[in-house]
ZAGULUM-737115 format. One record per atom (N, C-alpha, C): atom name; x, y, z. Coordinates in steps of 0.05 Angstrom, whole numbers, plus 32768, in hexadecimal, padded with zeros to 4 digits. Layout:
<sites>
  lomi     x     y     z
    CA     X     Y     Z
...
</sites>
This chain:
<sites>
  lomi     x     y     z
     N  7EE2  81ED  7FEB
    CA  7EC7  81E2  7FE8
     C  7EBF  81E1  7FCB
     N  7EAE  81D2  7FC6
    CA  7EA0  81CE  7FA1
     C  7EA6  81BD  7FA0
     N  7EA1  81B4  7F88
    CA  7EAF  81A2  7F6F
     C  7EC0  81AE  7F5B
     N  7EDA  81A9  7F5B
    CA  7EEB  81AC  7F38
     C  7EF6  8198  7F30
     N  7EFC  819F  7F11
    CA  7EF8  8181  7EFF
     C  7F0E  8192  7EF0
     N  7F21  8177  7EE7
    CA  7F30  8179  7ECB
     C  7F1F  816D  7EB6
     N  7F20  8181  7EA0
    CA  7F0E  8187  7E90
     C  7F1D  8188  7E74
     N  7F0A  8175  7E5D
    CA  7F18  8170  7E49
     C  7F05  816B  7E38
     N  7F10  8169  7E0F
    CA  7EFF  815D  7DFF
     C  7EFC  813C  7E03
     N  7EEC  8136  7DFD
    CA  7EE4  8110  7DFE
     C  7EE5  8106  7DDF
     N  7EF6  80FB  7DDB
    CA  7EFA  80ED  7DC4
     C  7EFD  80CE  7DC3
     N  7EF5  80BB  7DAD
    CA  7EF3  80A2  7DAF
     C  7F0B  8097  7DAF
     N  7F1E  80A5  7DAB
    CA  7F40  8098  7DB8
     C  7F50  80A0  7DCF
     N  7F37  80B2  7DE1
    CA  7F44  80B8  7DF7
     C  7F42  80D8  7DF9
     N  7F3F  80E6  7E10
    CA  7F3E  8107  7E0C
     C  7F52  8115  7E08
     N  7F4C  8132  7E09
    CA  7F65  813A  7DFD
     C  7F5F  815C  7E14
     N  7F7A  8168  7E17
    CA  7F76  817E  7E31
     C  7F89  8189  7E24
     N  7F7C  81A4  7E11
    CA  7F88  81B0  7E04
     C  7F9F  81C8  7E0E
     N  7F9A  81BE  7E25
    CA  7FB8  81D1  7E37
     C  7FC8  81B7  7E44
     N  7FC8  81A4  7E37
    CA  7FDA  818C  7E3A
     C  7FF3  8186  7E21
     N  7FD6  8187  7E14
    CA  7FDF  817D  7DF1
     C  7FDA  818C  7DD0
     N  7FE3  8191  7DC6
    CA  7FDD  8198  7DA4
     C  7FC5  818A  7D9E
     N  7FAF  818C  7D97
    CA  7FA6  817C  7D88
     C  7FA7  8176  7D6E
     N  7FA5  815D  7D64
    CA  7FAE  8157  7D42
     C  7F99  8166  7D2C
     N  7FA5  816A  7D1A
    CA  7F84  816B  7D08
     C  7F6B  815C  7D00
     N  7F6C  8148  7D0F
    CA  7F5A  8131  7D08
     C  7F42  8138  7D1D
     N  7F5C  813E  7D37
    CA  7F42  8142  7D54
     C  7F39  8164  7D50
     N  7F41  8179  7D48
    CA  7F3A  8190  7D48
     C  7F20  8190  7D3F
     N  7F17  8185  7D31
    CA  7EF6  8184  7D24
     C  7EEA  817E  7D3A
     N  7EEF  816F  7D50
    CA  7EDF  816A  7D62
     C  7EE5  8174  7D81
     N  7EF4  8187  7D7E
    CA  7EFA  8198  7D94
     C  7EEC  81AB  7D98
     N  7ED0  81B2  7D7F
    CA  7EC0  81C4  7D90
     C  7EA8  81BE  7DA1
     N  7EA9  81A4  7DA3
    CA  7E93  819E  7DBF
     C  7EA3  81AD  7DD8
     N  7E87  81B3  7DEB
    CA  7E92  81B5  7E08
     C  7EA3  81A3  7E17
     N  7EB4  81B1  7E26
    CA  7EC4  819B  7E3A
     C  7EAF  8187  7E52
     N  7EBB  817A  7E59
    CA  7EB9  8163  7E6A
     C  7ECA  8160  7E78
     N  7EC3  8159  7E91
    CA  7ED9  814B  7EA7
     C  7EE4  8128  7EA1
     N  7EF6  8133  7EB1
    CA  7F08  8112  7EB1
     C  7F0F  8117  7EC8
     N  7F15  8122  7EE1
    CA  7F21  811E  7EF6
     C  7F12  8132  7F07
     N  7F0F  812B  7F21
    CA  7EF9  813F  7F32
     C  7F09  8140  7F45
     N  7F06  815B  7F4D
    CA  7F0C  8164  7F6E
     C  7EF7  8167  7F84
     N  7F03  815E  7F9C
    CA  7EF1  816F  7FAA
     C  7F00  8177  7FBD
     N  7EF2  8184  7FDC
    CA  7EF8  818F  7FEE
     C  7F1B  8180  7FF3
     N  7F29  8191  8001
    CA  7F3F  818D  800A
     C  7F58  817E  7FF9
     N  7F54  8186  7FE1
    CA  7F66  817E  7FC8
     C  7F72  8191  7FBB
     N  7F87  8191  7FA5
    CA  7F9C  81A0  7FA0
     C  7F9A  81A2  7F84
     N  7FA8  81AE  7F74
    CA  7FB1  81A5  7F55
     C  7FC9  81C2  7F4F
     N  7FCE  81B7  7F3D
    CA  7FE8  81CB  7F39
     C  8004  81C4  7F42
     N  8009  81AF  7F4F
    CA  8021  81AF  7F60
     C  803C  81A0  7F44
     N  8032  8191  7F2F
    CA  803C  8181  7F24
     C  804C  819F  7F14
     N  803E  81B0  7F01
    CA  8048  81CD  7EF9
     C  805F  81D7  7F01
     N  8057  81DF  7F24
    CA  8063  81EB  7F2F
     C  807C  81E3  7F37
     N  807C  81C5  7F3A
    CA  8097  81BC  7F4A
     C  80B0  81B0  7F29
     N  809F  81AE  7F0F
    CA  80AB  81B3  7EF9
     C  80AB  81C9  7EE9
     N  80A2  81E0  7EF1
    CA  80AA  81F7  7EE6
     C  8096  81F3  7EC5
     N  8081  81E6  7ECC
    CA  8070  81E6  7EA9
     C  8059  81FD  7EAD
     N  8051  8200  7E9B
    CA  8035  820E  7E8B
     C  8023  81F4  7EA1
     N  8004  8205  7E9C
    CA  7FFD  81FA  7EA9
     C  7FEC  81DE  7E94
     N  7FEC  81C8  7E9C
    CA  7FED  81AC  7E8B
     C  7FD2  81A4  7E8E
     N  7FBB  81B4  7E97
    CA  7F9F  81A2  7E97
     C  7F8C  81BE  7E96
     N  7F75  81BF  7E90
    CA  7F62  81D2  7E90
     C  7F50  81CD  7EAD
     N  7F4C  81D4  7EB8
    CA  7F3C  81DF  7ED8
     C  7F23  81E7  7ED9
     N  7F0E  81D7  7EE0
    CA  7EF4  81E8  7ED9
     C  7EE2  81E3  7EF7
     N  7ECD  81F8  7EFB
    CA  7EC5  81F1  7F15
     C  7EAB  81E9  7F10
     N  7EA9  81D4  7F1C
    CA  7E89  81C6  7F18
     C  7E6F  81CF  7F20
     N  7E78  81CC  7F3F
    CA  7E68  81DF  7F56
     C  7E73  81ED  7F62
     N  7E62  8205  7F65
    CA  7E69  8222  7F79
     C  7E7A  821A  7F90
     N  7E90  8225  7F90
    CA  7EA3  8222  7FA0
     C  7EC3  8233  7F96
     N  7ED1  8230  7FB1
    CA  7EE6  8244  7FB1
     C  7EFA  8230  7FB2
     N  7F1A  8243  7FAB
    CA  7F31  8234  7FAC
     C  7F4A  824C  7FBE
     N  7F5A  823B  7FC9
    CA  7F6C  824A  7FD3
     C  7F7E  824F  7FBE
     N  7F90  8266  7FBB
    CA  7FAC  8266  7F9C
     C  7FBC  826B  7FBD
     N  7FD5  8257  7FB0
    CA  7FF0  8256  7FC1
     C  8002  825F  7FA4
     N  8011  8277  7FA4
    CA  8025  8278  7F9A
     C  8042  826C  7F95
     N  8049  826B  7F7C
    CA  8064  825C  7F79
     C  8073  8264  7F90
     N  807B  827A  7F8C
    CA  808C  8282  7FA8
     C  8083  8274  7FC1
     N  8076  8273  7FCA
    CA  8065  826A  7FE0
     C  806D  8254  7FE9
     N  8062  8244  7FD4
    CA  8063  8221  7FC5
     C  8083  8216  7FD0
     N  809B  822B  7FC2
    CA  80B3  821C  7FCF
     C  80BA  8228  7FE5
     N  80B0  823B  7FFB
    CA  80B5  823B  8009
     C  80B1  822F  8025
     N  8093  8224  801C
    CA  8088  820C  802B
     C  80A4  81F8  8023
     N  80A9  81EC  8013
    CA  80BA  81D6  8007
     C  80D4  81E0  8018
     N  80DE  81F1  801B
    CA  80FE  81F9  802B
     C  80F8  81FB  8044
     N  80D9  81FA  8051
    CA  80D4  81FA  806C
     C  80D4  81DA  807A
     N  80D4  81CC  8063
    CA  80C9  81B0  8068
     C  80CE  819E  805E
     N  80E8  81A4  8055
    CA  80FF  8194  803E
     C  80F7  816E  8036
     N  80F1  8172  8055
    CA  80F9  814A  8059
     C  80D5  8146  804A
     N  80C1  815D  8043
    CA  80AD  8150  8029
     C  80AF  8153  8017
     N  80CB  815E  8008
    CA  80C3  8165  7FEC
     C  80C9  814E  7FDC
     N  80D1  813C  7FE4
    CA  80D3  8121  7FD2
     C  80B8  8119  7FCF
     N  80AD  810F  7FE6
    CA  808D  8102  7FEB
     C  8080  811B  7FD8
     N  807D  8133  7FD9
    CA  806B  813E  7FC8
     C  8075  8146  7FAD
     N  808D  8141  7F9E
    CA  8092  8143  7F8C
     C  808A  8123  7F7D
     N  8089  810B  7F90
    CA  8085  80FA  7F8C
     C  8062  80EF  7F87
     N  805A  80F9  7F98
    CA  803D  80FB  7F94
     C  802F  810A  7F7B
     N  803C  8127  7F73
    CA  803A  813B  7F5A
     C  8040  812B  7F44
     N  8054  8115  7F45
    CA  8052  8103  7F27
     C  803A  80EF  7F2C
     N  803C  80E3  7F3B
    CA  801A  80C6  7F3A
     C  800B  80D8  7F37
     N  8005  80F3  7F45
    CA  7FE1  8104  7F32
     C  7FE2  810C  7F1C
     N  7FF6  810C  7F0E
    CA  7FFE  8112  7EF5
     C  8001  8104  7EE3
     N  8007  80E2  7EE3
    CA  8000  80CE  7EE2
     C  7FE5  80C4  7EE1
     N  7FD5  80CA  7EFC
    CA  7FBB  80C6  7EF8
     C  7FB3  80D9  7EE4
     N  7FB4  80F1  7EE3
    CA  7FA9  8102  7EDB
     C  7FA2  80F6  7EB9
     N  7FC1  80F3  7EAD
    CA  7FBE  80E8  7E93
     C  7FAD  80CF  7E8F
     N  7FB5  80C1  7E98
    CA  7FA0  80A4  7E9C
     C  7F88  80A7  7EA2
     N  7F79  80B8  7EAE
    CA  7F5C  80C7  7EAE
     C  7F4B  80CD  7E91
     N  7F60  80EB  7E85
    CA  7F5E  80F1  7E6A
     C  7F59  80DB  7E52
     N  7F6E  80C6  7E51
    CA  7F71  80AF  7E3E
     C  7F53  80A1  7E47
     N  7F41  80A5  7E54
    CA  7F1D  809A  7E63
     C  7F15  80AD  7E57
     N  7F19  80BE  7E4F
    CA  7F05  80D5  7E48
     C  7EFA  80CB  7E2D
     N  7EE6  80BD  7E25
    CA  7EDA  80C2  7E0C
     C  7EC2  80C2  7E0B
     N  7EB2  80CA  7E20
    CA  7E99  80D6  7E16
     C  7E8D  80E9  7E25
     N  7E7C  80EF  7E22
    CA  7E75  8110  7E33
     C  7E66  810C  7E4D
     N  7E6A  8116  7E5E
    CA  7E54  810C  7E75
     C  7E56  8121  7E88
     N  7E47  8129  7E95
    CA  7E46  8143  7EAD
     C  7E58  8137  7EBD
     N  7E61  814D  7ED4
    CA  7E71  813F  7EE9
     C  7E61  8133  7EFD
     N  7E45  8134  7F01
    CA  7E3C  8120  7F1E
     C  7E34  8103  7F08
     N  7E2C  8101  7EEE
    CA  7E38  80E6  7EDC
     C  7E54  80DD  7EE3
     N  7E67  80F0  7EDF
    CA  7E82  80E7  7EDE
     C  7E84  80DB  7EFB
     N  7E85  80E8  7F14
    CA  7E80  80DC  7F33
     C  7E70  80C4  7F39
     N  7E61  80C0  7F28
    CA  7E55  80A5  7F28
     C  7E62  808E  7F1F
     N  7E6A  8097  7F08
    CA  7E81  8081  7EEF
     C  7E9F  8083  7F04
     N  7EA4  8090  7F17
    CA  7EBD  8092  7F1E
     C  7EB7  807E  7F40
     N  7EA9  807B  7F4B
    CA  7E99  8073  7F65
     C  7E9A  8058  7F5C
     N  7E8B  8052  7F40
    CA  7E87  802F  7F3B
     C  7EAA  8023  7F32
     N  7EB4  8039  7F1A
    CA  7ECA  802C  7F1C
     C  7EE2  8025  7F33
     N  7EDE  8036  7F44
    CA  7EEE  8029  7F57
     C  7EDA  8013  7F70
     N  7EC6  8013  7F6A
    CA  7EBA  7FF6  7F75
     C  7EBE  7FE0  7F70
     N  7EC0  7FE3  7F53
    CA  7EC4  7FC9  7F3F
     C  7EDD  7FC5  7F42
     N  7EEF  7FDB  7F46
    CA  7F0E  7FD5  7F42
     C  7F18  7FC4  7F66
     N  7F0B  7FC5  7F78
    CA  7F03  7FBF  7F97
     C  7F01  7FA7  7F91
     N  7EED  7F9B  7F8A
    CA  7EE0  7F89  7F84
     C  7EED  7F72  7F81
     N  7EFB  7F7F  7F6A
    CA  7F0B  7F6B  7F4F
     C  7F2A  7F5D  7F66
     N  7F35  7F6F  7F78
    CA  7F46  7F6B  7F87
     C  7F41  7F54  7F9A
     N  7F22  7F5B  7FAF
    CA  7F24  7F4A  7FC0
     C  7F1A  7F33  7FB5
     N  7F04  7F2C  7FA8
    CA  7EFE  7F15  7FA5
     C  7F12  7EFD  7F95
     N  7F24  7F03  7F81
    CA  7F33  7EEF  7F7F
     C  7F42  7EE9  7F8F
     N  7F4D  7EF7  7FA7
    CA  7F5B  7EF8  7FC2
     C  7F50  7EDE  7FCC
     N  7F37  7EE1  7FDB
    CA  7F1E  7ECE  7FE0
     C  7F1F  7EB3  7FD4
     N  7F19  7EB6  7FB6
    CA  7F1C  7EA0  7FAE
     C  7F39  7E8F  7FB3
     N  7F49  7E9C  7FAA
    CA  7F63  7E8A  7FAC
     C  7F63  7E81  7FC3
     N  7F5D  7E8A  7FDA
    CA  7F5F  7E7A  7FF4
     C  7F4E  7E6E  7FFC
     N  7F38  7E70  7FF9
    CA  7F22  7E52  7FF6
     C  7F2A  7E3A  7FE6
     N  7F36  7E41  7FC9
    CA  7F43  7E37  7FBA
     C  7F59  7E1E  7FCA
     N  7F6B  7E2E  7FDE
    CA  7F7E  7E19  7FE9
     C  7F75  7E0C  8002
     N  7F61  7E14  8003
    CA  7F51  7E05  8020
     C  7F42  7DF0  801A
     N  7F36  7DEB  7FFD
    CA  7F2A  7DDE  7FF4
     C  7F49  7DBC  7FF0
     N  7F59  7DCA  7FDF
    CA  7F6B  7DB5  7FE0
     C  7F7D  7DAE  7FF4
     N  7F7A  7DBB  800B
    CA  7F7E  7DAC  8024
     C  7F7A  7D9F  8032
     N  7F57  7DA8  8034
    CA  7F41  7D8E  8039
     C  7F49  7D78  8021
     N  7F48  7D7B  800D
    CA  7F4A  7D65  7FFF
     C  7F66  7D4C  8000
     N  7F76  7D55  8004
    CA  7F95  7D4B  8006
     C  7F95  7D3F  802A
     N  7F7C  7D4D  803F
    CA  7F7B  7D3D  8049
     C  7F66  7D27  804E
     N  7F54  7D27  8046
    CA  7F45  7D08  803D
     C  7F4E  7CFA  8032
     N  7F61  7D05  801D
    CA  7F6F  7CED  800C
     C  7F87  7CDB  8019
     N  7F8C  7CEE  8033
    CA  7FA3  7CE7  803F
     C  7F97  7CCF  8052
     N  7F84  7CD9  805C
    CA  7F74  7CC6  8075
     C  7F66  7CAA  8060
     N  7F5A  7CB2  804E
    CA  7F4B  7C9F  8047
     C  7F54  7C8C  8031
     N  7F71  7C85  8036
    CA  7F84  7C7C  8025
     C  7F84  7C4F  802A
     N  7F94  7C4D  8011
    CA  7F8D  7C2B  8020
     C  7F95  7C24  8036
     N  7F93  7C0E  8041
    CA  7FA0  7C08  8056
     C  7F95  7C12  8076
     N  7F85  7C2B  8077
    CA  7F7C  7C33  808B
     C  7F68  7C25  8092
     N  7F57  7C0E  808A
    CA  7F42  7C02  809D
     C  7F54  7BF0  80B3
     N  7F71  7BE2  80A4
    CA  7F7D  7BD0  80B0
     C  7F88  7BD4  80C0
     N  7F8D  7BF0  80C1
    CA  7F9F  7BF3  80D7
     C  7F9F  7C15  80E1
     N  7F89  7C15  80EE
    CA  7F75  7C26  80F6
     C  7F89  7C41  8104
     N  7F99  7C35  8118
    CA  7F9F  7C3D  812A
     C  7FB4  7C56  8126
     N  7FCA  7C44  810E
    CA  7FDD  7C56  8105
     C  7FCC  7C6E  80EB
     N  7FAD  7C69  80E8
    CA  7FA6  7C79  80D6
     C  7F97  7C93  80DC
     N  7F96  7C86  80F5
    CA  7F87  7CA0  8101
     C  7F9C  7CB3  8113
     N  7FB4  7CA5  8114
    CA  7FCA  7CB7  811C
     C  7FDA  7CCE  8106
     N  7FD0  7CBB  80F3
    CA  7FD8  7CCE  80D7
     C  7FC8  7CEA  80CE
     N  7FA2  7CE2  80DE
    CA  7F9D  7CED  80D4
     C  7F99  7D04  80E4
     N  7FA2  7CFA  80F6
    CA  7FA3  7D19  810A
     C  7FB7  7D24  8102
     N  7FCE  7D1D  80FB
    CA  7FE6  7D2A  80F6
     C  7FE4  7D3B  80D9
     N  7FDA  7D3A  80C8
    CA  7FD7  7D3A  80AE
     C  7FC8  7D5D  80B3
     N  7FAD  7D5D  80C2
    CA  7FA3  7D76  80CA
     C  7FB1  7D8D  80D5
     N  7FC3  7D82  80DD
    CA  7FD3  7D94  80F5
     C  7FE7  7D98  80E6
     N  7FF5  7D91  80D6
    CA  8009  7DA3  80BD
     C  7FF6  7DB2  80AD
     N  7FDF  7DA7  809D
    CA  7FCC  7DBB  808A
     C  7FC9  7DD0  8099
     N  7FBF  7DD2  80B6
    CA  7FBE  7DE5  80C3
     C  7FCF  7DF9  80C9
     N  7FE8  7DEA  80D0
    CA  800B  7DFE  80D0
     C  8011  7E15  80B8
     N  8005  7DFA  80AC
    CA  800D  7E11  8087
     C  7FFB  7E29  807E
     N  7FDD  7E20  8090
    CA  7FC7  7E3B  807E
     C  7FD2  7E44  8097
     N  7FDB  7E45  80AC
    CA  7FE2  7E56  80BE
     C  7FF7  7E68  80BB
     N  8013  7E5B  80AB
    CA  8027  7E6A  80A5
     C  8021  7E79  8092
     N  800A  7E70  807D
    CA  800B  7E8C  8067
     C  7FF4  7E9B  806B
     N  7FF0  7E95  807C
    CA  7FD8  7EAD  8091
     C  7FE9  7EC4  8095
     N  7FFB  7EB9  80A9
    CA  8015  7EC9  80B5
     C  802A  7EDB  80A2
     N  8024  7EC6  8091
    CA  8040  7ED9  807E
     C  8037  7EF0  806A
     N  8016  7EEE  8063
    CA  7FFF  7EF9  8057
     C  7FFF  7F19  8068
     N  7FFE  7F05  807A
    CA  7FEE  7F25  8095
     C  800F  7F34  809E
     N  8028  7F30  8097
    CA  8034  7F40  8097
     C  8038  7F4C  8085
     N  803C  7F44  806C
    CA  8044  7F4D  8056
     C  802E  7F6A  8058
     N  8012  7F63  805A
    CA  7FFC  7F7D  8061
     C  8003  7F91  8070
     N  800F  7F7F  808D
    CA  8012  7F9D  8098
     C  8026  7FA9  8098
     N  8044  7F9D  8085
    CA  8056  7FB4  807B
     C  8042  7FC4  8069
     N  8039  7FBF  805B
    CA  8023  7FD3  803E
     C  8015  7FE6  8050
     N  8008  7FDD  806B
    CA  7FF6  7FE9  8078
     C  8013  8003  8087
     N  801E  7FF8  8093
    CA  8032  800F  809D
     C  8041  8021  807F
     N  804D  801C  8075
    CA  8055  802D  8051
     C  8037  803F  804F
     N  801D  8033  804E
    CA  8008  8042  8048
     C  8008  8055  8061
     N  7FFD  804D  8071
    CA  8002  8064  808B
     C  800C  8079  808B
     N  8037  806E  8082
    CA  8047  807F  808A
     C  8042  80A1  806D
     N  803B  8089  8060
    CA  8038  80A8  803F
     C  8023  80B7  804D
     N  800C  80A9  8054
    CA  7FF0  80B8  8056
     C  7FF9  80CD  8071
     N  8006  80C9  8083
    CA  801A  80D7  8093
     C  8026  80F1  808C
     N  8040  80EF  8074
    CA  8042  80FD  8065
     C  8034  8113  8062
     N  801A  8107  8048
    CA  800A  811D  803D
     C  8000  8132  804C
     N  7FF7  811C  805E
    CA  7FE1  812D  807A
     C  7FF7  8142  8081
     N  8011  8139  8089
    CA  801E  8156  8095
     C  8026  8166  807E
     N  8025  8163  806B
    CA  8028  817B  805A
     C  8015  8187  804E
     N  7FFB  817D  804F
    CA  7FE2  818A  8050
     C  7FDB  8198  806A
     N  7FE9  818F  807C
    CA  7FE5  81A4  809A
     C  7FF3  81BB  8090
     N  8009  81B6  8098
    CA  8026  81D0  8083
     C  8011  81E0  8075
     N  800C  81DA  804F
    CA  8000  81E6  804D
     C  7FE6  81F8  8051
     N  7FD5  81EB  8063
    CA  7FC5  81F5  806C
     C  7FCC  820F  807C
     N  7FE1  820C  8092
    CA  7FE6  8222  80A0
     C  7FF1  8237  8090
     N  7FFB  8232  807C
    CA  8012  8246  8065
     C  7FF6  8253  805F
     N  7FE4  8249  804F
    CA  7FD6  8257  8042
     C  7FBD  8269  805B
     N  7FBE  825E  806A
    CA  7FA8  8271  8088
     C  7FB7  8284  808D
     N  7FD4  828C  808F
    CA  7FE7  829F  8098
     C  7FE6  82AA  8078
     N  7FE7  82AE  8064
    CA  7FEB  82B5  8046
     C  7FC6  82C8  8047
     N  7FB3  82B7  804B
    CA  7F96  82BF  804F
     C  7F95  82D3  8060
     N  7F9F  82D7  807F
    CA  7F9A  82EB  8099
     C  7FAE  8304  8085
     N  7FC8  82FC  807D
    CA  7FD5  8312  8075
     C  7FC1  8324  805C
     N  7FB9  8315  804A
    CA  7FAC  8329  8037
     C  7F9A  833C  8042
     N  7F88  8327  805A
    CA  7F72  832D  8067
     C  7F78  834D  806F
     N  7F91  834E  807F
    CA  7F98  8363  8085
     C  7FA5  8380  807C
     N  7FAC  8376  805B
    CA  7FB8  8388  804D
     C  7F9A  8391  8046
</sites>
């Protein structure tokens, strides 16, 4: 439960997380402001796993926003979940580099100071905007080809020769609709699979996580009763 935040200086070339990096002598003059977040947690989230499964120091500073607790799973622990459950340690060794990834790519945003329910706000719009930016040229492009379909077929129907000879033009122009149609139909089709391979790949990871966040969950309730009882 709470809020926690990776927490860093904000500088105008990007932040800096002085249990990541050295700082130069240029940025030390301005390393004595207070930290700031760049990355927020909440309920039912993790950190530490990237450390642990490479054997580093720990690479980000941890700070808690709002009142709230955390479970500690021990290294030991950590691979023994991993030798219980072999067929995830790729998926979660694989997942421990993209948050680590993110994580850095967060930091390099950091240049100015802002509380964390500021930062939750700036983090809410950017991924709206980043939503946004996806579907609507999606949209457009395919209005886009509907538009020159209609058009390619008026030009097809309303071509010379069709007052004279009516009969073969209106056979054309039925015909003419009914391919435009075939075609937004086939890349309808070939659109909406290509999705739902992405949609099954998404599934199958989010699958994944979920069972090794069950795993863990039970590791650490049996780890919790045991202390309980010592």
């Amino acid at each position: 439960s709470g809020a926690f935040a990776f927490v860093g200086h904000p500088l105008p070339g990007g932040g800096i997380d002085t249990m990541d990096s050295a700082p130069t002598d240029n940025d030390s003059q301005q390393l004595s402001t207070p930290l700031f977040p760049y990355k927020l947690f909440g309920p039912k989230t993790y950190f530490g796993d990237f450390e642990v499964l490479h054997g580093l120091m720990r690479r980000a500073t941890m700070r808690c926003e709002s009142q709230g607790e955390t479970l500690l799973l021990k290294k030991h622990d950590f691979f023994e979940l991993m030798e219980e459950f072999p067929q995830f340690g790729d998926v979660w060794a694989s997942a421990a580099q993209h948050r680590e990834s993110l994580r850095k790519r967060a930091l390099s945003r950091l240049r100015h100071p802002h509380s964390y329910k500021a930062f939750a706000a700036i983090t809410i719009q950017r991924a709206y905007r980043a939503k946004q930016s996806r579907v609507v040229p999606r949209s457009s492009a395919m209005l886009e080809q509907l538009k020159l379909l209609a058009k390619s077929q008026n030009s097809s129907t309303s071509g010379p020769g069709s007052s004279s000879h009516s009969g073969h033009a209106s056979l054309r122009g039925m015909a003419t609709p009914e391919k435009s149609l075939s075609f937004v139909m086939g890349e309808v089709t070939r659109m909406s699979g290509v999705m739902g391979k992405l949609q099954i790949e998404m599934q199958q990871h989010n699958a994944d996580i979920t069972e090794v966040k069950e795993a863990l969950d039970v590791l650490l309730r049996k780890q919790e009763q045991g202390t309980r009882r010592c």
